[in-house]
C-alpha positions, 0 to 999 in steps of 0.5 A: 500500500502506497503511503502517498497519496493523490490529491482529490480533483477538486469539484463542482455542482451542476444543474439538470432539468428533470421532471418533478416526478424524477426528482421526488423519486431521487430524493425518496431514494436519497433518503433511504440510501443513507439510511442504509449505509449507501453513499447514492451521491457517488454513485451518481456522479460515476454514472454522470462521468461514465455518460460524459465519457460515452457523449465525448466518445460519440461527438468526437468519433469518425465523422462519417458516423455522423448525421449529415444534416445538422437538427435541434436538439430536444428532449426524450422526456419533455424536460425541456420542453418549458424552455423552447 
């Protein structure tokens, strides 16, 4: 076991819009997380690093993969449909 160790990356907050229903099932689960012992805010930003990982991946790829025309983006679950 190595007696030096890295220093931590330092971090930062980020806003996502979600439907209402998403965030209540969050913060239920939250809650029932830490009364088990589970650290829900870990696990969660392994999963947003693995996702911008995979998104880097895709829009840095071969750009003959890539569609020609260029589209507005919207959203599969109508989280931003407020803000068009």
């Amino acid at each position: 076991m190595p007696l030096l160790k890295r220093k931590q990356e330092k971090t930062t907050t980020i806003s996502v819009r979600v439907p209402m229903s998403a965030k209540q099932q969050m913060d239920a689960d939250r809650q029932l997380a830490d009364a088990k012992g589970f650290d829900l805010s870990g696990s969660l930003t392994d999963a947003v690093m693995k996702w911008q990982k995979q998104v880097h991946e895709e829009l840095t790829a071969d750009v003959s993969t890539t569609p020609s025309a260029v589209h507005k983006p919207h959203s599969q679950n109508g989280a931003d449909a407020d803000r068009a």
